[in-house]
N, C-alpha and C positions, 0 to 999 in steps of 0.2 A: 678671557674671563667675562667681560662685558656680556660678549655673544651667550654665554652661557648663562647668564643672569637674567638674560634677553629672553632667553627661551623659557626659563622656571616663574618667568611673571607672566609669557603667556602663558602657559599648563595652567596655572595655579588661576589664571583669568577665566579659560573654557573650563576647569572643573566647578568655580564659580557660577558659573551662567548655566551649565549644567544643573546644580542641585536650585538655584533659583526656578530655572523652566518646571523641574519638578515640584516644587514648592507651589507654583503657579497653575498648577496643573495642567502643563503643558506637554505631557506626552502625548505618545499615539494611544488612545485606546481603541485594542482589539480585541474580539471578542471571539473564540476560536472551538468548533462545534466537529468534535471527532472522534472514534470508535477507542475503547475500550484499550488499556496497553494490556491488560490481560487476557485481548482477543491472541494475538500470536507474537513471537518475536522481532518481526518487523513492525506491528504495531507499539510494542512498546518504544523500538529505535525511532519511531515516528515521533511517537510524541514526546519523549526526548528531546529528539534536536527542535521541535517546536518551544520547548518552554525555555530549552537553553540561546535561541535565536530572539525569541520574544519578550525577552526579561528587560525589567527596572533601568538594567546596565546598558540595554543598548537603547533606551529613549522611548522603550511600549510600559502601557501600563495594562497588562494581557488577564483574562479570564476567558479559560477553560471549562468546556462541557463535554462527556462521555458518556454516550450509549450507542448501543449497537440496533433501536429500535427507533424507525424512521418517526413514527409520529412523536418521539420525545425529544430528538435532534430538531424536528421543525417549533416544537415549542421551544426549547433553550433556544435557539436563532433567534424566535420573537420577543424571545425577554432582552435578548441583547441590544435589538434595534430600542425596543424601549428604554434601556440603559444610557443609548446614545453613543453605540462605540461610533469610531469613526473607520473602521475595518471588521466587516466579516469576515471569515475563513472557513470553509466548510467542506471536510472529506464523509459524503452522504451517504449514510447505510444503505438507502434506496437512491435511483437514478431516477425517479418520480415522485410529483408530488410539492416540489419548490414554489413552480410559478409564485405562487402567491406573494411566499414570502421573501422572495428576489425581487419582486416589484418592489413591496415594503420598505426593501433599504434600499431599492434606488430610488423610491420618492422621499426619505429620508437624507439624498445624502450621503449614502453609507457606503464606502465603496467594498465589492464581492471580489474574492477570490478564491478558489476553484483548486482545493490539492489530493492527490494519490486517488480519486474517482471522477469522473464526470456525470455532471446533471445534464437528463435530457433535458434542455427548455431553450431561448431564442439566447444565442451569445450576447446581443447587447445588455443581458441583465448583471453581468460580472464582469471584471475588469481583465483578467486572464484568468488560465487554470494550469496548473504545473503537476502534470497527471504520468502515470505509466500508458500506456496502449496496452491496454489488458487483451483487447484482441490480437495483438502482436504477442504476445507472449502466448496465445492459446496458438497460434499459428506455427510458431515457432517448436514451442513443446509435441504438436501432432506432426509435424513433418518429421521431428529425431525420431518418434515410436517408426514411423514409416518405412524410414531407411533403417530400422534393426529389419527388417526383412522376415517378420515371424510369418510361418505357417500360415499361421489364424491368428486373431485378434480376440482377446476375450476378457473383456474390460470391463475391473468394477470402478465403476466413475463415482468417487467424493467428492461432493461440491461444497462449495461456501456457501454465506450467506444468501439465500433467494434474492434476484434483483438487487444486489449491487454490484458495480462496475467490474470489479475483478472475478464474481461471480458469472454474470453474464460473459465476460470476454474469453474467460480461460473455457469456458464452455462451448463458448460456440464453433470451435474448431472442430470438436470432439464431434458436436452432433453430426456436423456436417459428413465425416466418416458416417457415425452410424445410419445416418438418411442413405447414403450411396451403398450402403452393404459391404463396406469392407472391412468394418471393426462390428465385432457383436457388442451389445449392451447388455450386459449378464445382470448390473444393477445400476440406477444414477438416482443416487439419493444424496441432499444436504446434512450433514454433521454442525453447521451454520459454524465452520472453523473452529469444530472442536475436538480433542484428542480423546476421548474417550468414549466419546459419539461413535468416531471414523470407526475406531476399533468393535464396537457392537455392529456396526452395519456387515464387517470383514469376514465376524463370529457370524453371523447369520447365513452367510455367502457359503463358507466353510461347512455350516452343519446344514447347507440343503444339499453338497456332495455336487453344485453346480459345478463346473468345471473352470477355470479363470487361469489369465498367466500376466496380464498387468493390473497394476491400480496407480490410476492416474486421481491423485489427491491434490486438490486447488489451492492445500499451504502444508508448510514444512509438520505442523503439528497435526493435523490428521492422515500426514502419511506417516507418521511415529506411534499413529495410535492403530491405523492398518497392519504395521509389520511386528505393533506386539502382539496380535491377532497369530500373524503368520507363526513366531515364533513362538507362542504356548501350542500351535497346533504343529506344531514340528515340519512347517513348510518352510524350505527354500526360498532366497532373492538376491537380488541383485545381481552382478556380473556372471553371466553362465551358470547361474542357477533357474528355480523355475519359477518366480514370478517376478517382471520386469516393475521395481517400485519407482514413483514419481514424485516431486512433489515442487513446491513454486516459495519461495521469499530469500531461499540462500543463508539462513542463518547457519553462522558457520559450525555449528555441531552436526546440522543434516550437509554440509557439504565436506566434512569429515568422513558420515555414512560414506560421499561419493568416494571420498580417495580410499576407505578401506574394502571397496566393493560391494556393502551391505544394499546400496541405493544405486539407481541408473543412472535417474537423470534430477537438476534441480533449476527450477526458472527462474532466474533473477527477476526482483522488482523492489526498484530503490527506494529508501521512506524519506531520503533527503531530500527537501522540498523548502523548508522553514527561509532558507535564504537567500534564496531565488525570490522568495515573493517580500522579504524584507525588501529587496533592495528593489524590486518596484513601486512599494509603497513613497520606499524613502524620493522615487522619483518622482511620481505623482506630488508627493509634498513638495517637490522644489521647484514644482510647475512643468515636468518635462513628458515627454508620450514613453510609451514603452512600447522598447522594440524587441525583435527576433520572436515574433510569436509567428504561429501559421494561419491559417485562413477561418480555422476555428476557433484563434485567440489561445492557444495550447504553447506551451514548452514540453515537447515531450523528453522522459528520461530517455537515455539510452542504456539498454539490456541486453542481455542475453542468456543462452541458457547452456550450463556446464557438463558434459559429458562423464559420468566414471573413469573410461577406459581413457579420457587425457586431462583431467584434475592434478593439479599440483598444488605444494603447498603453500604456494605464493599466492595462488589465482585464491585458496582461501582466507589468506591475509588481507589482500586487496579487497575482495568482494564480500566478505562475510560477514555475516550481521550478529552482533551480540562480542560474548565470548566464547 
């Protein structure tokens, strides 16, 4: 009984000290600079686990900013340094254009962290980055089209946003095919990860009567907007029909598409990121280095990408984003 009375004066001590620190204003304050949750389904699971990792309860006192438009993400960044957080956080629409404002908070003080894209600029300006390899996933996605072993290749390519990370990554596999001549480029236009975009690019594809048999789409939502394209024009997809559909984040309603053969293929890329970089703040705070990073200061997720023809409904339990 002691022991137990032992224990309810500590609890009752650290919830103490707790709402004093708060009272004191002694949390983290982070200031956290990132795309739009009504950019796509994994954007929204992103920022989700962001505000539910960076909340009041766990000792941050966090403010958020969304756009999908690099020069207003560099400004919200600048307001925050002048706010005086004590943590940046920023998944950059553009992979240029930073320097500036990377210097700023490290002469501020401020320390930088780096999630779901990478900025080109010198790693000492951030502290880590907890990123996908977007070029690992574009590498990954063109070697399965590879091994289907098609005839011919005839490929309308949906891109994402211009210049940024996932955009650039998931793309550069593709070109590299198209530079060597063994996938056609029928069309490579940006949708800037939109479902209703992807599908007018599809509709145009369709009424010039050009001839196509994949569409490799850079996120789960404008390859939903390519196959309602397909299916008001009464084409064929997925598993042994005739147009091989693609698409990249795993939410698991497009990886349903996979297990009912509507869809091929789906690229994993995880938005869980928020607690990974808690817990290096938390270490930075307590005076310690942070370890398991690589040579470019990165944790990368680890991915993959799902097949149709061996999807089960586990592997959409496990990996699936959303509901």
């Amino acid at each position: 009984m002691k022991k137990l009375v032992g224990l309810l004066l500590t609890l009752a001590m650290v919830l103490t000290m707790s709402v004093a620190a708060f009272a004191d204003g002694e949390a983290i304050k982070v200031g956290v600079v990132n795309n739009p949750p009504s950019e796509s389904g994994y954007r929204e699971a992103n920022v989700n686990d962001f505000i539910n990792v960076f909340s009041e309860e766990n000792g941050y006192e966090a403010s958020f900013y969304y756009s999908i438009k690099n020069d207003e993400q560099l400004s919200a960044a600048r307001q925050f340094i002048t706010d005086g957080v004590d943590y940046l956080l920023i998944s950059a629409a553009e992979t240029t254009g930073w320097d500036s404002v990377l210097k700023d908070a490290q002469e501020a003080g401020i320390g930088v962290f780096l999630f779901d894209r990478m900025i080109e600029c010198d790693p000492e300006l951030f502290e880590a980055a907890v990123v996908s390899d977007m070029a690992q996933e574009g590498d990954t996605a063109v070697a399965w089209l590879l091994d289907q072993g098609l005839d011919e290749y005839n490929i309308i390519h949906i891109q994402g946003a211009m210049g940024s990370d996932a955009q650039l990554g998931r793309t550069g596999a593709l070109d590299a095919q198209f530079e060597a001549g063994t996938m056609n480029k029928v069309v490579q236009q940006t949708a800037t990860w939109d479902e209703a975009e992807a599908k007018k690019i599809v509709e145009a594809v369709i009424n010039s009567k050009e001839p196509f048999n994949v569409i490799y789409a850079e996120n789960d939502g404008m390859a939903k907007g390519a196959v309602a394209a397909l299916d008001e024009a009464g084409i064929t997809h997925g598993v042994d029909k005739d147009v091989i559909v693609m698409g990249f984040d795993c939410n698991k309603w497009a990886l349903r598409e996979l297990l009912a053969g509507n869809w091929n293929y789906d690229g994993q890329c995880s938005p869980f990121q928020a607690q990974v970089i808690s817990e290096m703040i938390q270490k930075l705070e307590a005076g310690e280095a942070i370890e398991g990073l690589n040579d470019a200061k990165q944790i990368i997720s680890v991915e993959k990408g799902f097949d149709a023809r061996e999807i089960t409904e586990e592997d959409i339990n496990t990996y699936g984003l959303g509901e």
